[in-house]
C-alpha positions in Angstrom: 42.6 -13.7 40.6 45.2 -11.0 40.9 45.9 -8.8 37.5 50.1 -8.2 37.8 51.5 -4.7 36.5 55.0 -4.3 35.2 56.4 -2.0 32.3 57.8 -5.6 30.9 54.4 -7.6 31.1 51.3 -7.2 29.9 48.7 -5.7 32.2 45.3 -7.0 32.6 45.2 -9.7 30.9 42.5 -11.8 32.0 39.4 -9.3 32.1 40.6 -8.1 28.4 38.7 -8.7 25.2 40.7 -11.4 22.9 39.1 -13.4 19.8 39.0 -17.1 20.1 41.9 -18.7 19.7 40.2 -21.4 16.9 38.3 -18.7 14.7 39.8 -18.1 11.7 40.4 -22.2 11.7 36.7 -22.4 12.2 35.7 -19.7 9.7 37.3 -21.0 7.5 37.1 -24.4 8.0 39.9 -25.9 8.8 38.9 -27.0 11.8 37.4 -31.0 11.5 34.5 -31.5 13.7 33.7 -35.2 14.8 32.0 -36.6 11.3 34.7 -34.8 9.5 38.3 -36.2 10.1 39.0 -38.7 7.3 40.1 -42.1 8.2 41.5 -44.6 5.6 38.8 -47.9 5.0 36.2 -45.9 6.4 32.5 -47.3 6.7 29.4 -45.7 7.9 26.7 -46.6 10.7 23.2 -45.5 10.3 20.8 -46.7 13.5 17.7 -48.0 13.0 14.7 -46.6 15.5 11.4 -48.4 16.4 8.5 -47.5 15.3 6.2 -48.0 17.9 6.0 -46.7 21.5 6.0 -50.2 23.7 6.8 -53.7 22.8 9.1 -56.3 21.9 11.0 -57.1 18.9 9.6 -60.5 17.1 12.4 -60.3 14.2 14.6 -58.2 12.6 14.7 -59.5 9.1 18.4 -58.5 7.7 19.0 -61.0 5.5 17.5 -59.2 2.3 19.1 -56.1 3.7 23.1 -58.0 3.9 22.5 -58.4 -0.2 22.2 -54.7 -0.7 25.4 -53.2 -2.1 27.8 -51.8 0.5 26.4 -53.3 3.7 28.8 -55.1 6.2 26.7 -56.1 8.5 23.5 -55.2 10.5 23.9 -55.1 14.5 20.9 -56.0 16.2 19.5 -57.4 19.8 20.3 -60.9 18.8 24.0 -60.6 17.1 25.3 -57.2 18.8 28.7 -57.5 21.6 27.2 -57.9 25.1 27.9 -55.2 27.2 29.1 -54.4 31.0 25.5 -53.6 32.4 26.3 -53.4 35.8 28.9 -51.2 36.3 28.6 -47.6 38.2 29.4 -44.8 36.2 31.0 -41.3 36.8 27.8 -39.1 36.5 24.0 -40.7 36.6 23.2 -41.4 33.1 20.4 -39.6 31.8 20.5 -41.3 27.8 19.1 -44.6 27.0 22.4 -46.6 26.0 22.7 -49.6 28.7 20.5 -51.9 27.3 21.6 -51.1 23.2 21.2 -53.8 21.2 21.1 -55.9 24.9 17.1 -57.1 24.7 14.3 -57.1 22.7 12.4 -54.6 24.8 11.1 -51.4 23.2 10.5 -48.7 25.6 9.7 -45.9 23.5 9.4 -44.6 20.3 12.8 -43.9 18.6 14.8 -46.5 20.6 17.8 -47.9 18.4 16.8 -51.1 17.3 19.7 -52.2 14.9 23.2 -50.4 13.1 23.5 -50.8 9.9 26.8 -50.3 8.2 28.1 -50.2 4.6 31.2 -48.5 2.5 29.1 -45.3 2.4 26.4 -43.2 4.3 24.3 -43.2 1.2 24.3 -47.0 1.2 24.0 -47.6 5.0 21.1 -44.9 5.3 19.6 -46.7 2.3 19.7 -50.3 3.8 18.5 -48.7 7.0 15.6 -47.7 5.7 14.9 -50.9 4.1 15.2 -52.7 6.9 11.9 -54.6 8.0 11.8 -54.6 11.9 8.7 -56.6 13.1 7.2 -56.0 16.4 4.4 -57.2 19.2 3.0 -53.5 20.5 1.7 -53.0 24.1 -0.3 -50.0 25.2 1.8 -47.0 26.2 1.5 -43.6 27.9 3.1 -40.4 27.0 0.9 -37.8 28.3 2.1 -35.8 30.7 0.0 -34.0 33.1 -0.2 -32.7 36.4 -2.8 -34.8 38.3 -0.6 -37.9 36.6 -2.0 -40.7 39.3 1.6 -42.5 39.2 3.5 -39.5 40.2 6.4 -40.3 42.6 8.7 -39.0 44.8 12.2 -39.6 43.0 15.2 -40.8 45.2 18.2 -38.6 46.3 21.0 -38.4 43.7 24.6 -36.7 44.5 22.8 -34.3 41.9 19.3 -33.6 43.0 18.1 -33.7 46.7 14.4 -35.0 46.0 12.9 -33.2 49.3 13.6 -30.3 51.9 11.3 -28.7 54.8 11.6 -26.7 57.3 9.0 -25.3 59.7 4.5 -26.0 59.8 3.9 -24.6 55.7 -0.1 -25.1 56.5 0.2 -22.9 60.0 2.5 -19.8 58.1 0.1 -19.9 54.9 -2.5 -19.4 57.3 -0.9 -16.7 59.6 0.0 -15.0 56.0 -1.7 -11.6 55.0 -1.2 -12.5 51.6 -0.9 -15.3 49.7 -0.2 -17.1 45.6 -1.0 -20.1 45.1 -1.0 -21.0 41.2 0.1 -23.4 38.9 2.9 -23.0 36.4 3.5 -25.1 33.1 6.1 -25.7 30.6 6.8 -27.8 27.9 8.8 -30.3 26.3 11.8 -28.6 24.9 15.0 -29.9 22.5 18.8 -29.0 22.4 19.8 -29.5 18.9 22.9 -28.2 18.7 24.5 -26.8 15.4 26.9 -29.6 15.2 25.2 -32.7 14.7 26.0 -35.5 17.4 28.4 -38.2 15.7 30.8 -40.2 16.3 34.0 -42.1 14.8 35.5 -45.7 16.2 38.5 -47.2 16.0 40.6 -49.8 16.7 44.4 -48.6 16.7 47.6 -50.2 18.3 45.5 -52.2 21.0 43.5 -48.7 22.0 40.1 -48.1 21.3 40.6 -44.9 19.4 37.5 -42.9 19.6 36.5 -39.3 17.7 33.5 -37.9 19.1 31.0 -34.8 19.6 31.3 -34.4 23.6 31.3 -32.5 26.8 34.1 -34.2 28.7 36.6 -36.8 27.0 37.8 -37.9 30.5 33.7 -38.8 31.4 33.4 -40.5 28.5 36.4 -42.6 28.5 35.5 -43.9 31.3 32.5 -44.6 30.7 32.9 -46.9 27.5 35.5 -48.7 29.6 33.2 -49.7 31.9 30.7 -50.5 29.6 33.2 -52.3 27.3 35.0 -54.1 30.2 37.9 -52.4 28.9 41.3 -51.4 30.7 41.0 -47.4 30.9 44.3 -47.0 29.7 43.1 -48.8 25.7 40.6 -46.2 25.7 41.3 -42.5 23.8 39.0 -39.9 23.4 39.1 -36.8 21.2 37.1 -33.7 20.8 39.0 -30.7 19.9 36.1 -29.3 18.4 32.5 -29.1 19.5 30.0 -27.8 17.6 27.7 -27.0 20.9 26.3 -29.4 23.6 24.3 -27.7 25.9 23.5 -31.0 28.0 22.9 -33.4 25.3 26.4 -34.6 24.7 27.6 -37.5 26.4 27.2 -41.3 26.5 24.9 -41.5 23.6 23.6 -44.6 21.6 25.1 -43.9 18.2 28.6 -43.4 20.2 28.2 -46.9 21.5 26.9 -48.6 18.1 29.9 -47.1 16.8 31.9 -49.2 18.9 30.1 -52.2 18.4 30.6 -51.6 15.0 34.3 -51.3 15.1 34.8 -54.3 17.4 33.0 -56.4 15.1 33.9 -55.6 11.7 37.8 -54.1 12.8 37.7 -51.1 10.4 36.9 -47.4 11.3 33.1 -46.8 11.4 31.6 -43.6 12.1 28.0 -43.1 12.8 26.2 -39.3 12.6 22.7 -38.8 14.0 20.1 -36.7 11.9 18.2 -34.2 12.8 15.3 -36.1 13.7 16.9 -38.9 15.4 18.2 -36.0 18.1 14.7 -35.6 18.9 14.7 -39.1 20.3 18.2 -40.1 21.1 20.1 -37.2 22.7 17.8 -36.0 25.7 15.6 -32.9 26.0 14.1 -30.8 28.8 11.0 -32.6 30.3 7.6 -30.6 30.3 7.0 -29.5 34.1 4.1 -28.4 36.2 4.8 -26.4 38.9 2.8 -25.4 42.0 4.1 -22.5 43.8 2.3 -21.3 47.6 4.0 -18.2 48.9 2.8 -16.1 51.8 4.2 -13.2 52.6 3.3 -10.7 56.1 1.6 -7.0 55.6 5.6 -5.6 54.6 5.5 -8.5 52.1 8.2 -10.9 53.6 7.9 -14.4 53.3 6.6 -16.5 56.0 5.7 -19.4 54.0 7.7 -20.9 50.7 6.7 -24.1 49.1 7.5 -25.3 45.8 6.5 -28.6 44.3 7.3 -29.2 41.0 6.2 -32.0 38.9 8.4 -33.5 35.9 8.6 -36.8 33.7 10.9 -39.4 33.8 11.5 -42.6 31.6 11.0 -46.3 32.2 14.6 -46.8 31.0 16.3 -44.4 33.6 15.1 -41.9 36.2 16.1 -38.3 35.5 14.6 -35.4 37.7 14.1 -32.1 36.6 15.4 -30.3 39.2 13.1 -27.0 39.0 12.3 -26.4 43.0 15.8 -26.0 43.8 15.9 -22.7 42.7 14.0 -21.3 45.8 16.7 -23.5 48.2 18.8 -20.6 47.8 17.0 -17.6 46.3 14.1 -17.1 49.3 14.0 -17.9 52.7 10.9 -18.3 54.9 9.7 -19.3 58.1 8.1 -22.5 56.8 10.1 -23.3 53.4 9.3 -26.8 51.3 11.0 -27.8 48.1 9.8 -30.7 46.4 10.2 -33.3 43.2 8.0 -35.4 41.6 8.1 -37.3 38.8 5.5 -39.2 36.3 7.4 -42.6 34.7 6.4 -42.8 30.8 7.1 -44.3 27.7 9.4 -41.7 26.5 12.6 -41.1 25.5 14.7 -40.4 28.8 15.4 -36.2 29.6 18.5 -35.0 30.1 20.3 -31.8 31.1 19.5 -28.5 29.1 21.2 -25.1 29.0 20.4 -24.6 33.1 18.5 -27.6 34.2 16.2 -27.2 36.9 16.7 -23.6 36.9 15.2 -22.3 33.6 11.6 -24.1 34.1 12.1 -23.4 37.8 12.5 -19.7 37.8 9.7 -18.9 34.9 7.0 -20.5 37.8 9.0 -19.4 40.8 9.9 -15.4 39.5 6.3 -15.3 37.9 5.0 -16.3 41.3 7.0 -13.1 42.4 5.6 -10.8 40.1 2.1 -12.0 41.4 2.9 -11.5 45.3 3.9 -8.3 44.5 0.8 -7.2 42.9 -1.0 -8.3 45.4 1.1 -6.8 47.8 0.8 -3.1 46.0 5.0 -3.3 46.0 7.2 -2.8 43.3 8.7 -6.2 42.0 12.2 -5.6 42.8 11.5 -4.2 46.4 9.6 -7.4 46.9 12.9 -9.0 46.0 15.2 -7.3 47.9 12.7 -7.3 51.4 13.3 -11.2 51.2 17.0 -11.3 50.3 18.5 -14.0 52.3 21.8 -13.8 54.6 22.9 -17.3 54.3 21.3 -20.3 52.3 17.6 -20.7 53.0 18.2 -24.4 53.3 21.4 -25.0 54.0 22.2 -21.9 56.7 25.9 -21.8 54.5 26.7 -18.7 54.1 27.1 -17.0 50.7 30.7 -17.0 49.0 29.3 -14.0 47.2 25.7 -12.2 46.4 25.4 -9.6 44.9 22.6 -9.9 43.1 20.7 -6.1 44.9 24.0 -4.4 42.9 22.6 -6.2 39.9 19.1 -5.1 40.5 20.3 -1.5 41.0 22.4 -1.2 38.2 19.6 -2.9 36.1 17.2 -0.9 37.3 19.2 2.1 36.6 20.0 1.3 33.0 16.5 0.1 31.9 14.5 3.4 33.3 12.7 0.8 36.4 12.1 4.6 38.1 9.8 5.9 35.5 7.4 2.7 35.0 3.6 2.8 35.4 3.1 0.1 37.9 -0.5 -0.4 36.6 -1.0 -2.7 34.4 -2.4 -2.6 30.5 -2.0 1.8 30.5 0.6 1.9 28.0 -0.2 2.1 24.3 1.2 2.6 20.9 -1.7 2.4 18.4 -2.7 -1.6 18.3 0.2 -2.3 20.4 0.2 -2.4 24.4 3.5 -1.9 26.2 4.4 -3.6 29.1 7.8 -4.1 31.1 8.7 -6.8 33.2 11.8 -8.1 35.6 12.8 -11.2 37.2 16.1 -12.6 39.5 18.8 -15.2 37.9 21.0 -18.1 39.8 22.7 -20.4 38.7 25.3 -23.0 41.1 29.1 -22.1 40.4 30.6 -25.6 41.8 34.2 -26.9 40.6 35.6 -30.2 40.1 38.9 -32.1 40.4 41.2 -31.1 37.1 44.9 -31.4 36.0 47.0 -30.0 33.7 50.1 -29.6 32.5 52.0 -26.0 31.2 55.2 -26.5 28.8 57.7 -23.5 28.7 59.5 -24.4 25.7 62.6 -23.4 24.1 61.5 -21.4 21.6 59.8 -18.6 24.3 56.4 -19.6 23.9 53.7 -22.2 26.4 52.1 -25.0 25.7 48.8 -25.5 28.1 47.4 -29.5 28.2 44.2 -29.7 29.7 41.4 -32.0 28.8 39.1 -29.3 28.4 36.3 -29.3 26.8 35.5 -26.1 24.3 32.0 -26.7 22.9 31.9 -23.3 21.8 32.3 -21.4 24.8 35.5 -20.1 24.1 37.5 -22.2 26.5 41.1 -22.2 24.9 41.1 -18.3 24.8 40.0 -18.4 28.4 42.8 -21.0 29.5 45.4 -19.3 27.1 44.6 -16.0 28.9 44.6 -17.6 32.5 47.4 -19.2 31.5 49.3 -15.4 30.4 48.4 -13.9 33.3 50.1 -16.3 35.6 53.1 -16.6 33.7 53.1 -12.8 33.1 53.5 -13.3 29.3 51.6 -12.0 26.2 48.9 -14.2 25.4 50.3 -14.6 21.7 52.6 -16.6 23.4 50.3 -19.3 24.4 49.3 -22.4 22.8 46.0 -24.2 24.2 45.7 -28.4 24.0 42.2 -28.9 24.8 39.9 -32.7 23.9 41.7 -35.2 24.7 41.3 -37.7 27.4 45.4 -39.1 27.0 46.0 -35.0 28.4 44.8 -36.6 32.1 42.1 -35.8 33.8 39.3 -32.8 33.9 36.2 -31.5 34.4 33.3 -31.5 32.2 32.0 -28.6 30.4 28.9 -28.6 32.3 27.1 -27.1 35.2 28.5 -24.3 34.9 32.0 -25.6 36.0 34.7 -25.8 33.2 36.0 -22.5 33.3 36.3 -22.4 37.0 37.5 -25.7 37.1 40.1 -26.0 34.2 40.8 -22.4 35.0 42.7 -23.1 38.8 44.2 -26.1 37.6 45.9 -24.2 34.8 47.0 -21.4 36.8 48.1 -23.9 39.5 50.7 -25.0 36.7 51.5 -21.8 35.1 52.4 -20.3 38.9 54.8 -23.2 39.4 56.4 -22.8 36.1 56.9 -19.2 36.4 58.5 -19.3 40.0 60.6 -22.6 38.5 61.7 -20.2 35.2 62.6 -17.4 37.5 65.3 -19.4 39.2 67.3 -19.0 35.8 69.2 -21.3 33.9 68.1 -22.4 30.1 65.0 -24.0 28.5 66.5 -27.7 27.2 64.7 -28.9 23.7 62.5 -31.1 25.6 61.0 -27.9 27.4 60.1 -27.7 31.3 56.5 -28.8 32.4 55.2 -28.3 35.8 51.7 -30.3 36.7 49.1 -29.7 38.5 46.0 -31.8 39.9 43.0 -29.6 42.1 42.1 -33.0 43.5 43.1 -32.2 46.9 42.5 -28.2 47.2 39.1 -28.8 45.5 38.2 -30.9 48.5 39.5 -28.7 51.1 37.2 -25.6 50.1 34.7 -24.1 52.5 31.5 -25.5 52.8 29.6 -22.7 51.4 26.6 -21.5 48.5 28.8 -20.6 45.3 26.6 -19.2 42.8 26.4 -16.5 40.1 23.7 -13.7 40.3 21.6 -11.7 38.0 18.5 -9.5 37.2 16.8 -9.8 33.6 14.8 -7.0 32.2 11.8 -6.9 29.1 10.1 -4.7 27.8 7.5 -6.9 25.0 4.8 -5.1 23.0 1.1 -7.1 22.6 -0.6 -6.9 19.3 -4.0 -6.8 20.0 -5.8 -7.9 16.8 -3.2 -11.0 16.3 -2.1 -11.5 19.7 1.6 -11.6 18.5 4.0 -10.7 21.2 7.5 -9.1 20.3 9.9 -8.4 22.8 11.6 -4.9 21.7 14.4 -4.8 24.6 16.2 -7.6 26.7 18.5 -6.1 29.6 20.9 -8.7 32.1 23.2 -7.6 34.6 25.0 -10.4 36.1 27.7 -11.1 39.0 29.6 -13.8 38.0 33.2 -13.3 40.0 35.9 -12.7 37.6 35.0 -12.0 33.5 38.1 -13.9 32.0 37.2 -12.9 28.7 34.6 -10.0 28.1 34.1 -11.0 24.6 33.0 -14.1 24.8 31.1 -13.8 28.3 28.8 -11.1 26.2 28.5 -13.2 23.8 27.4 -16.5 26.3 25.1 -14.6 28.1 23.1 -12.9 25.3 23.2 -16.5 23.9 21.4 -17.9 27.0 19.2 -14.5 26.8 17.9 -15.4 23.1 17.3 -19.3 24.3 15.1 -17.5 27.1 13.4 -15.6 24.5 12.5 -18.4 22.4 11.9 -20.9 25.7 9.0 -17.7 26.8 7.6 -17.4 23.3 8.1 -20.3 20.6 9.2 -23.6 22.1 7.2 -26.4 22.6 7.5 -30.0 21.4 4.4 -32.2 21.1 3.9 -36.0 21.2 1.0 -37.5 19.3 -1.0 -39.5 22.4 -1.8 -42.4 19.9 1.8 -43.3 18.1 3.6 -41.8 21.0 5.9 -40.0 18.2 7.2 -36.2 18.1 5.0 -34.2 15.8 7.7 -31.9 14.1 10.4 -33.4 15.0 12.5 -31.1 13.2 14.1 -27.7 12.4 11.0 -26.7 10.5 8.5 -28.3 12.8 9.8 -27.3 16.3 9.5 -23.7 16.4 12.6 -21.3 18.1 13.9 -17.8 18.2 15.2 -16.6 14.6 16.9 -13.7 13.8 13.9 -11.4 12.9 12.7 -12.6 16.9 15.4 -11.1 18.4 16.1 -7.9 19.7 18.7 -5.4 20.9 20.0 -7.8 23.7 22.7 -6.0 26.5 23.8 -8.4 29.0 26.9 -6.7 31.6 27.7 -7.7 34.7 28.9 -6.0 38.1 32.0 -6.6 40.0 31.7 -9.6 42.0 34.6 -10.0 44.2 34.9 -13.4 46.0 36.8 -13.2 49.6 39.3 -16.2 50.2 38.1 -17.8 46.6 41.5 -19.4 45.0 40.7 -19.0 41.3 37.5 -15.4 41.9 35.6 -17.5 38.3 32.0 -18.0 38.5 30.0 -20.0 35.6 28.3 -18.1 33.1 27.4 -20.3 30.7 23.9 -20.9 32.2 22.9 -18.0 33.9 22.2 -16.2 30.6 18.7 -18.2 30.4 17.4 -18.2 33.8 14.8 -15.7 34.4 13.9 -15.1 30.5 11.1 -16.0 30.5 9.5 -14.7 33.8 10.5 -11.4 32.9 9.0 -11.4 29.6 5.7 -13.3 31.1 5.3 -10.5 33.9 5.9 -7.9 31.0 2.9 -9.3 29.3 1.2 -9.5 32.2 1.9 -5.8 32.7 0.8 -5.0 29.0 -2.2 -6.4 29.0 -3.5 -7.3 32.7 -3.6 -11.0 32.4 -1.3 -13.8 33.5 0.5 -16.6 31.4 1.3 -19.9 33.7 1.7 -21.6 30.1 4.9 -21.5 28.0 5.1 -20.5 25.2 3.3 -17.6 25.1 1.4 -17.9 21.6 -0.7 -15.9 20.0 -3.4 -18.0 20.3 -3.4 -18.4 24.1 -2.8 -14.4 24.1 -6.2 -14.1 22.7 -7.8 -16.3 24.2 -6.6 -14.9 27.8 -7.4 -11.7 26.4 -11.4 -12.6 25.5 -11.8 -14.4 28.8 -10.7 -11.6 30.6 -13.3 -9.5 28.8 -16.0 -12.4 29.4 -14.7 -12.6 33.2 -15.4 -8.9 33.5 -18.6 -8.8 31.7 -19.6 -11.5 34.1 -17.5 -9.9 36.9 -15.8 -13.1 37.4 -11.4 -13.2 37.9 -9.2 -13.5 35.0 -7.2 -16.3 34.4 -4.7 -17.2 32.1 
């Protein structure tokens, strides 16, 4: 994107700091999230989970529950509206809401089994939790495991390619001076956002009027059309503010029993998950483990790459975990395999999480790095840059832009790379060993079809429409300055429309596309409008609006790897005695194209950052084996990064030009997390001398790694963590 000059305009005006737009409305609380905008005649939905892990519903016994004050009505298996179950939707669903209320199957533990509703959410949550709910249990599975016997190879999705190879793996291993082969683990892991996931339905002038907690209004839209075997045009959605989503907000179950609701008793209901109903209802990150077999030549390039990675799925949908795709386009190699399996159990169906695929993916595949390179007596980023490829290791497209040596380089610069001790468990300070560690960052920056509309009206100021989604992110201040910059105006004179699916059209606020997205087919408008203005002549009260829809250009691009780049540094002390590890400095550099908005970039990538922190150190959610239930399954029981567990975070970025590119904007909503918690994991590794392949790192597991590598060199045995 070009950056116009002039003594009357302003200069620079995407790339400049600005608050968000919504702030002070937020701040102060004027702005009305999903379960806050009042509706006349209100009533209140509270769902109903099972209690067991596998079986059938014999009864639902509501009739005491109908005589309790307040309650409406109880929807159930037996009495709920049938829905569309056939229908193909706009994205593969990853949440558990086409057979709600449909069958008396239960498939996991948490799965909705009946909505109740009454006047108020005291009385609804009341009768919910009278509610007797009988059931004929079968024996389930929920452990998850590596050596799994009914592992499978998932099918191709337009999101995840199962398989790739190229080249004899077994023949280049062998021919390899050195070799890894190890095994990397991580956990289950939840997204609760800050705002709670809820929903309000109505029925209003023949439209299905809908006020809910989501990433994309257009998605959903369509998606309860389908489901409802409704006209697209009855169906309004609204989301003008989102409390953060991260991957977990879309189709959900309390969204649909919200509908049901309102269809059947023709009043506005609204329906608001709890905390501990997110652990089941809303999706998470499935535990992975992760084999990684790299061999590299004397000079430490690769000649063989193979990556299997192992993930769970549910019996009511198949989601992959996409963590081998990472090494598709970091690392290239004579023989290269990438590869997804996945174990089917009775669980609540994964989802997408703050960089899918990637996170999980680079802690095995960037540990696996840090190992080559010990083994190979070369520093960790030289390792890196020996094997960086010149087009996509799988795809042989070339690169739209990498610079991700420039981020090593500055990195490097600014963390003081030069003057580390590569050996490992020398530094000290008193109880405390030192240790510093680095890994590499990707993350895709794709695009989709968008439209908008841009309103010069009469008064001097802009009016942007664009069914964006802000969850958070700061996406009206990046649209209203996208928008300025076109029209060469101040960006006070911009208003931003964002939430709605009756604004057309758009992208979701995921993958790492919104910004790019929304962001060409706003400036697509504002560029028309501003060469239309220039002809002269007056503004009429009705204003003049030029559209725009990407639909076309968006297929005509290049066939070529779009991603965003970056290098994470940590530096972690080890306490000895307790095994506690603190991380005491967290450095990203990033190139990510064009920074619309510096402020709120920093402020997405340090977020990621801390979620990398807490993914290497603290989270982990557990399932008891014999109920098939969370253990925890709250704020206070799953453990994450608080305030006192952070650090000073710097995240910056390096210019990152883009030849040819029509809008120069990268995603960086993702990036921020991916390579966390390898960095930290080598640090420790370099503080102490022994590996972690387990997340978290605990203190626990610290000490026992720690007394097993005094027993293993007692005995003169290997180390292992």
């Amino acid at each position: 994107m070009t950056t116009t000059t002039s003594a009357a305009n302003p200069t620079g005006v995407v790339g400049s700091a600005h608050t968000r737009l919504e702030g002070r409305a937020k701040v102060t609380g004027a702005a009305r999230y999903s379960g806050e905008v009042p509706f006349p005649e209100l009533a209140h939905g509270w769902l109903v989970l099972s209690t067991v892990a596998r079986g059938r519903i014999r009864s639902v016994e509501d009739g005491p529950v109908l005589e309790m004050p307040g309650v409406l009505t109880v929807l159930h298996h037996g009495n709920a509206p049938r829905l569309h179950l056939d229908y193909i939707g706009m994205l593969d669903r990853p949440n558990p809401v086409i057979g709600l209320f449909q069958h008396d199957r239960v498939p996991f533990a948490g799965w909705p089994v009946a909505l109740v509703v009454a006047e108020t959410s005291e009385q609804a949550r009341e009768a919910a939790e009278a509610l007797v709910v009988r059931y004929e249990t079968e024996p389930h599975d929920v452990e998850f495991r590596a050596g799994h016997p009914d592992a499978y190879t998932p099918r191709d999705s337009p999101l995840v390619v199962a398989e790739t190879a190229k080249g004899d793996l077994e023949a280049r291993l062998g021919a390899s001076a050195v070799v890894v082969d190890e095994e990397y683990t991580t956990p289950e892991e939840h997204h609760n956002a800050m705002e709670p996931h809820a929903a309000t339905a109505r029925w209003e002038g023949g439209r299905l009027d809908v006020i809910d907690s989501n990433q994309g209004s257009t998605w959903v839209a369509g998606e309860l059309a389908q489901l409802f075997s409704l006209d697209p045009a009855s169906v309004r959605i609204r989301a003008e503010h989102v409390g953060g989503a991260f991957g977990s907000k879309g189709l959900a179950p309390h969204l649909v029993a919200a509908v049901m609701a309102t269809t059947v008793l023709r009043r506005p209901v609204r329906t608001v998950l709890t905390r501990r109903q997110m652990f089941s209802l809303v999706g998470y990150r499935s535990p992975t483990a992760q084999r990684i077999r790299i061999g590299a030549d004397a000079d430490g390039r690769f000649l063989a790459f193979d990556h299997l990675a192992r993930s769970v799925t549910s019996t009511v949908h198949e989601f992959v975990e996409s963590s081998a795709v990472l090494g598709r386009v970091m690392y290239d190699a004579d023989a290269h395999h990438t590869g997804h399996r996945l174990v089917r159990l009775d669980v609540p169906t994964p989802t997408w999480m703050r960089a899918p695929g990637e996170a999980p993916g680079s802690f095995a595949l960037e540990s696996a790095l840090d190992e080559l390179a010990e083994k190979s007596g070369l520093d960790p980023i030289e390792l890196r840059l020996r094997n960086e490829p010149e087009l996509g290791p799988v795809s042989g497209l070339p690169f739209s832009s990498r610079n991700l040596a420039a981020c090593f380089e500055e990195g490097a610069r600014r963390f003081g790379w030069a003057g580390r001790d590569p050996r490992p468990g020398v530094r000290r300070e008193g109880r405390r060993l030192i240790g510093t560690g680095t890994a590499a960052a990707t993350y895709p920056s794709g695009v989709g079809p968008s439209t908008a509309a841009v309103t010069a009206e009469p008064d001097g100021s802009f009016t942007v429409r664009i069914n964006a989604a802000d969850v958070g992110t700061g996406a009206r201040t990046a649209m209203a300055l996208v928008a300025a910059e076109a029209l060469e105006v101040r960006p006070d004179r911009v208003r931003v429309r964002v939430g709605d699916s009756d604004l057309g059209p758009a992208m979701i606020a995921g993958g790492s596309m919104g910004t790019r997205s929304w962001g060409w087919a706003v400036a697509v408008a504002a560029n028309e409008l501003r060469e239309r203005l220039a002809l002269g002549g007056s503004v009429p009260p009705e204003g003049v609006t030029t559209r725009s829809d990407t639909t076309e250009a968006v297929g005509a691009l290049a066939a070529k790897e779009r991603h965003s780049f970056g290098a994470q540094f940590a530096e972690v002390a080890v306490d000895t005695d307790t095994g506690e590890v603190r991380v005491r400095r967290l450095l990203g550099i990033f190139a990510a194209g064009t920074i619309v908005n510096p402020l709120t970039a920093r402020n997405q990538l340090v977020g990621g950052m801390t979620w990398g922190l807490s993914m290497a150190l603290h989270e982990e959610a557990l399932r008891d084996r014999a109920t098939g239930r969370h253990v925890g399954a709250d704020l206070a029981g799953y453990h994450y990064a608080t305030n006192a567990d952070v650090p000073r975070i710097e995240a910056d970025w390096v210019d990152d030009p883009i030849p040819g590119d029509p809008i120069g904007i990268k995603g960086i909503g993702e990036i921020g997390i991916v390579g966390v918690a390898a960095a930290i994991a080598n640090a420790v590794w370099h503080a102490t001398g022994v590996r972690h392949r387990e997340l978290p790192i605990r203190p626990d597991r610290v000490l026992r790694a720690a007394r097993e590598a005094r027993d293993g060199a007692v005995e003169g045995g290997a180390p292992r963590a």
